[in-house]
Structure formats: structure tokens, C-alpha cells
C-alpha positions in Angstrom: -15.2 26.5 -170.8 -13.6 27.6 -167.6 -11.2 26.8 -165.5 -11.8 25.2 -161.9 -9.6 28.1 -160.5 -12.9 30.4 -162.7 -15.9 28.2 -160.9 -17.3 30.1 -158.1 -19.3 28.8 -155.0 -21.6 26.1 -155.1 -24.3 29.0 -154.3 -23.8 29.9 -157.8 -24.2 26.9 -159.4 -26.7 26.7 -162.2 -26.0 23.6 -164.1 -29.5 21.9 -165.1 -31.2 25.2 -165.2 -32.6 27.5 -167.4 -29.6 29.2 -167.9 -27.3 26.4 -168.6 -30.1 25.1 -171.1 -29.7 28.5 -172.8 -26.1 29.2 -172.5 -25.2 25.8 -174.0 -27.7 27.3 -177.1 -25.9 30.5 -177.3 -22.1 29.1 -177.5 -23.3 27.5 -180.1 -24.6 29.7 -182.1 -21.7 32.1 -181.5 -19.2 29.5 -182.9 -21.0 29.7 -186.7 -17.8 31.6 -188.6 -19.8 34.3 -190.0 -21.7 35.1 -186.7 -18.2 35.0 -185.0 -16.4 36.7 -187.2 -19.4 39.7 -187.5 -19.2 39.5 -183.4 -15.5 39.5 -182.8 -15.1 42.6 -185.6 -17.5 44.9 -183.7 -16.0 43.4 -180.1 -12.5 45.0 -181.4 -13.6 47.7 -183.4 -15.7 49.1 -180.3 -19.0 49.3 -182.5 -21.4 49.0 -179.9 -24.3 49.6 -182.3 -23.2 46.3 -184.6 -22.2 44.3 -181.2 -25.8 45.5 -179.9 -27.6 44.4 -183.0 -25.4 41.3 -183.9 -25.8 39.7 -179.8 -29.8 40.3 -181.0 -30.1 38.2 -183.3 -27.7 35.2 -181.1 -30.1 36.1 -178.1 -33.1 35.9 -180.3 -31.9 32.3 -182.1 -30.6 30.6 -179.1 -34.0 31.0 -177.7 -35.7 29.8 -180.3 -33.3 26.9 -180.6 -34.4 25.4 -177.0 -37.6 25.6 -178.3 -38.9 29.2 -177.1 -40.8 31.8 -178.7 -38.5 35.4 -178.6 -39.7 38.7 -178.9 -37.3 41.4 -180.2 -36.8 44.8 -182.7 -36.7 43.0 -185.9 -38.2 39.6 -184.6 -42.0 40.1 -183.9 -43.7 37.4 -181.9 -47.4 36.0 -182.2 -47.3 34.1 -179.4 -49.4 36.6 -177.3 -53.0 38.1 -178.5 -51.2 41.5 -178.7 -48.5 40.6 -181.4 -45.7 43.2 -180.8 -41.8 43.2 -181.1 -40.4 44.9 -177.7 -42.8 43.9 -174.8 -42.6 45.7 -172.0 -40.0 48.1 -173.1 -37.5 44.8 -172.7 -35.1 44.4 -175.9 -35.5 40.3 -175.7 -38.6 38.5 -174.0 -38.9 34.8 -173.9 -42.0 32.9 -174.0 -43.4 29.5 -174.1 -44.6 27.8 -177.7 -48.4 27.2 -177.9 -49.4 24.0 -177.2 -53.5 23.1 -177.0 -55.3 25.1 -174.9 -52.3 26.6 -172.7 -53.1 29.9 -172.0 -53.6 32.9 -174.4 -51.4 35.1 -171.7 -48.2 33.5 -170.7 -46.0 34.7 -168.3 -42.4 35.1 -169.8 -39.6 32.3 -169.5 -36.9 34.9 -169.9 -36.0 38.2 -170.9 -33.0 39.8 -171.4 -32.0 43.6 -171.7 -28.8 45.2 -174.0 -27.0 47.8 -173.0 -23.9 48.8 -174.8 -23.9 52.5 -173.0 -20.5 53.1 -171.0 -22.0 54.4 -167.8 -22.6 52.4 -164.9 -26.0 53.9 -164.6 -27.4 52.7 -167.4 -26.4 48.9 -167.1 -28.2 49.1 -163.5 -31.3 50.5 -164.6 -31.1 47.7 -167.1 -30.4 45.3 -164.1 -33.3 47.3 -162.1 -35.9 46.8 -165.1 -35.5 43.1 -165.5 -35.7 42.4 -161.7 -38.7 43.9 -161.8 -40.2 41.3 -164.1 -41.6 38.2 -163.4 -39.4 35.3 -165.4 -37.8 32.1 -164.1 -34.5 34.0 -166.2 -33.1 37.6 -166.3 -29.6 38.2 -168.4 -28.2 41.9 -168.4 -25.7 42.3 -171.4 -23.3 44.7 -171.3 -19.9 45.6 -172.8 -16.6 46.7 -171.4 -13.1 47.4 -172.9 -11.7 45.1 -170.7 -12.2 42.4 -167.7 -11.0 44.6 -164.8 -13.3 47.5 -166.0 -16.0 44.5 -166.2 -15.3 43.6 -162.8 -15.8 47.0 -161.7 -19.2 47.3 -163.2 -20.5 44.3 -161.7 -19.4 45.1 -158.3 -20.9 48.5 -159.1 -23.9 47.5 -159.8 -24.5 45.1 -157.5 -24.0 47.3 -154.8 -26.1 50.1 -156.1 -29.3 47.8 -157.0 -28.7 44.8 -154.9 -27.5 46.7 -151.9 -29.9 48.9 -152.1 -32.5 46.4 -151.3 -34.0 45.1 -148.2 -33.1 41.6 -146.6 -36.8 40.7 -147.6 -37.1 42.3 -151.0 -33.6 39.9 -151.9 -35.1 37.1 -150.6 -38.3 37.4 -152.8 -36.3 37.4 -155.9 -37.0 34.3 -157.8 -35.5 32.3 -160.7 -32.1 33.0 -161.8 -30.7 36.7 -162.4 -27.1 36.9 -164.6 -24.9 39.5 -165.6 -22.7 39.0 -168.9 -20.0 41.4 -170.0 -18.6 41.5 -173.0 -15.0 42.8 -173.9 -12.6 43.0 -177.1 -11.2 39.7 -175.9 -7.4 40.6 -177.0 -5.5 37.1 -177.6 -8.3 35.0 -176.3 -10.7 32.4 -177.9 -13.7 33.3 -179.3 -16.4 33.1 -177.9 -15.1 32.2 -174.6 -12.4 35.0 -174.3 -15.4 37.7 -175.1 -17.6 36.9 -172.9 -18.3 36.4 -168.9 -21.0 35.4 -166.8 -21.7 36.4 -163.0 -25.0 35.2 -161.3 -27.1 36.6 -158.4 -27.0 35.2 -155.1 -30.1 37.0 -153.6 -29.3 35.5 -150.4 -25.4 36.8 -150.0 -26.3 39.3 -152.1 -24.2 39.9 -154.7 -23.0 38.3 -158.0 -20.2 35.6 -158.5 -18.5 34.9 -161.6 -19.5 31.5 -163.4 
């Protein structure tokens, strides 16, 4: 999936995690044909309103592949007492299945926000919103033409939400926070070429490519 050159720091490392359990359920959704063609026609065509939708509906069934209950537009969940589709103003929230007597009120395993807008802004309010929730996983989507204007926004954003907080406020950030950017992925395999992965270090500070 990537290269050794690709693998950053051991601080970064999130095998046997959350993540990893959920990224292993979305690659393989995204290699179904018709979900990869629909995905890699919107990637090129730059139809941010299709590639929003489309990585939905892959967010939405890769959660409910590892066994998770998601709430999104389109996808309403019954898990909680107040059945609803965008909790919390977040596009995809990730809950635990009932089981017994667990509790009515569940605090969410994961949530994930979309944002296809081309400022910088936007993507860190998204960043901003879901470190403000309380879930052992956080992804931030977003899209770029390419990787170096990827790169950009992730150094951008991490320096204007993660810098901006204190030594302490890092520190109590808990669970696993990752940035993906997808791009038109020009030559490259699908789904691997289309999409990238950096994770939070709260302790350094700043995101490193996974």
C-alpha cells in the first residue's frame, strides 16, 4: 500500500487500531468496479458534489462493515433514542451496535467530516469541529487537485489548528485524529493513487504522512 520510503515515524504508527481496522474496510470497499469507477470519474472530472456524496456512502459502508452503526444524510441511524441522520452537525458519526442492556446513549466510536470546499479555511474548521468531539477516531476528508497542493493544506492546517493550541490542550487530545486528501490521481492505481493519509501526533504536534 505504501512504500517503506512513504512510512513515517514510529510515532505515527497506527496498525492494530481503530483506524487500521477501518481503513482495511474502506480499501475494500473502494476496489468494487462500480464504486471505483463512480469515484475515480468524479476524482478527474473535479465534481466535488458526486466525490462528496460517492465517499458517503464508502464512509458510511466501511463502518458498517466492521460492525458499527453510521449516521449520515441519506443513512439515518436508530441506534440512539433521538433517531436522526447528521448528529451533531457532523456528516458521518460512528456508533457502537446494541447489545443487552449497553447504554441507551453511547458515546461515538468515530466521526468523520467532508469537505470538498477549496479554501484552507474550511478543511480546518472541519479539523477544529471533530477535535472537539469525544471519539476514539476523527478523519477529516478533503480534496485537492494534486499532492503538493495536498501537502500544503495539511501543513496549513496543522499549523493554524494544531499550532494554535496550548502544550496542554495537545496533550489532552485522545484517540486517533487523521487527515485524508483526495486528488485526481493522474497515472496512479486506484484507490491507492487517490488517496493519502496523515495522522496527528499531539505530542510533536503536527501530522505525518502514513
Amino acid at each position: 500500500m505504501n512504500s517503506q520510503s512513504d512510512m513515517a515515524p514510529s510515532a505515527f504508527c497506527l496498525r492494530s487500531s481503530a483506524f487500521e481496522t477501518w481503513r482495511s474496510s474502506f480499501w475494500q470497499y473502494l476496489q468494487q468496479k462500480d464504486v471505483a469507477d463512480g469515484l475515480k470519474t468524479a476524482s478527474l472530472c473535479e465534481d466535488l458534489r458526486q466525490w462528496t456524496s460517492d465517499l458517503t456512502t464508502a464512509v458510511v459502508k466501511s463502518c458498517e462493515a466492521v460492525g458499527w452503526v453510521a449516521a449520515a444524510k441519506g443513512n439515518p441511524c436508530k441506534r440512539l433514542p433521538k433517531k436522526g441522520q447528521e448528529y451533531l452537525g457532523i456528516d458521518v458519526m460512528a456508533l457502537p451496535a446494541a447489545c443487552g442492556d449497553e447504554c441507551r446513549w453511547p458515546m461515538p466510536l468515530a466521526v468523520f467530516e467532508l469537505e470538498n470546499h477549496h479554501t484552507d479555511d474550511r478543511v480546518a474548521y472541519s479539523l477544529w469541529k471533530v477535535l472537539c468531539i469525544r471519539a476514539g477516531l476523527r478523519v477529516v476528508f478533503a480534496y485537492r487537485p494534486d499532492w503538493e497542493q495536498g501537502r500544503q493544506l495539511v501543513s496549513a492546517i496543522s499549523r493554524d489548528v494544531i499550532g494554535g493550541m496550548k502544550p496542554e490542550e495537545r496533550s489532552a487530545i485522545d484517540g486517533q485524529t487523521v487527515v485524508v486528501v483526495g486528488n485526481r490521481g493522474e497515472g496512479e492505481t486506484f484507490p491507492w493513487g487517490y488517496f493519502k493519509f496523515w495522522a496527528l501526533d499531539a505530542n510533536l504536534g503536527r501530522f505525518g504522512k502514513i
